[in-house]
C-alpha positions as CSV (number, residue, x, y, z in Angstrom):
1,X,0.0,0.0,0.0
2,X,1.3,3.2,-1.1
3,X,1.8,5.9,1.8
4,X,0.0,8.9,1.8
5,X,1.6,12.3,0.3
6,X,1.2,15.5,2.9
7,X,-1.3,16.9,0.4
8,X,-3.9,14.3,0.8
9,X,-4.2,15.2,4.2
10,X,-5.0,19.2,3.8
11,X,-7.6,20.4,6.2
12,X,-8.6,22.8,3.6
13,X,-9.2,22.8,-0.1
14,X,-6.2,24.5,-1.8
15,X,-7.4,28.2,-2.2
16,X,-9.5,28.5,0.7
17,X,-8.1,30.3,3.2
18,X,-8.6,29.9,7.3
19,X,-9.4,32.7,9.6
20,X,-10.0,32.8,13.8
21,X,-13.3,34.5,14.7
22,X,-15.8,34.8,17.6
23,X,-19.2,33.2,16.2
24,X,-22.0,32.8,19.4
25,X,-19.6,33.6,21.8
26,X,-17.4,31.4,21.0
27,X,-14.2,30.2,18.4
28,X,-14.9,29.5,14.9
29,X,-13.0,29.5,12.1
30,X,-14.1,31.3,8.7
31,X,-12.9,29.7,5.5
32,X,-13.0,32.0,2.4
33,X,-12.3,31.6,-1.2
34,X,-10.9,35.0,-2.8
35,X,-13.8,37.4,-0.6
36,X,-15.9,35.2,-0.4
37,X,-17.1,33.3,2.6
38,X,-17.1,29.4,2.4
39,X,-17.6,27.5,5.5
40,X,-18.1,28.4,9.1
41,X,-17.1,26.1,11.7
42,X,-18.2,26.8,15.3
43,X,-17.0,25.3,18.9
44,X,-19.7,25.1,21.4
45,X,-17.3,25.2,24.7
46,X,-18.9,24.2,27.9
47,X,-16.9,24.3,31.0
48,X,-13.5,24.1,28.9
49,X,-14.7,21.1,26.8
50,X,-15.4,21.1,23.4
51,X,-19.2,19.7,23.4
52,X,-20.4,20.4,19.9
53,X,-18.9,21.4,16.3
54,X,-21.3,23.1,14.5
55,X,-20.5,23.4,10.9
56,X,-22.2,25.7,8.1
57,X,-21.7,25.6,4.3
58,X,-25.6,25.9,3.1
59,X,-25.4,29.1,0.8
60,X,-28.4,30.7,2.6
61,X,-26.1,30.3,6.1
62,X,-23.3,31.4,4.2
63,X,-24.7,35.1,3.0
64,X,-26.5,35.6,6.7
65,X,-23.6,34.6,8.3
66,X,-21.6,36.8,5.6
67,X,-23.7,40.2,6.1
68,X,-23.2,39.7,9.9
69,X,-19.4,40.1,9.3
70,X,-19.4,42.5,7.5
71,X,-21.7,44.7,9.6
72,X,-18.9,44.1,12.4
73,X,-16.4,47.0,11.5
74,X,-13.4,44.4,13.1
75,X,-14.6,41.4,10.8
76,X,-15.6,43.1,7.7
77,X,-12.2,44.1,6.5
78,X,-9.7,40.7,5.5
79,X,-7.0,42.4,6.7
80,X,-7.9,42.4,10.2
81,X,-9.1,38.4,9.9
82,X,-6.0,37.9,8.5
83,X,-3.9,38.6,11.9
């Protein structure tokens, strides 16, 4: 059996980029393509533990979740996401 190369086991299609944000009070990460938003995975935290991932990547999630960002001064501009 043949052993796995390091890009069969990216997280993330190539092009989409990965960004730390604050979604329900508490840590997601934002995948974009270019500007535009992709996928939204959220951590529901509970007393330190991780008790749920919740994961969105239905277009109509995607453009709510995309006009909420972009109302927040701090999320709307990439370069701030970017840090």
């Amino acid at each position: 059996m043949a052993t796995p190369s390091v890009e069969e086991f990216r997280l993330a299609p190539p092009g989409l980029e990965a960004f730390f944000a604050e979604v329900n009070g508490g840590p997601a990460v934002l995948g974009f393509r270019g500007s535009e938003l992709r996928g939204v995975l959220a951590l529901q935290i509970v007393d330190g533990q991780v008790r749920a991932v919740h994961i969105a990547a239905s277009p109509d999630k995607l453009t709510y979740f995309a006009r909420q960002f972009a109302a927040l001064s701090h999320l709307g501009r990439r370069s701030v996401l970017n840090t």
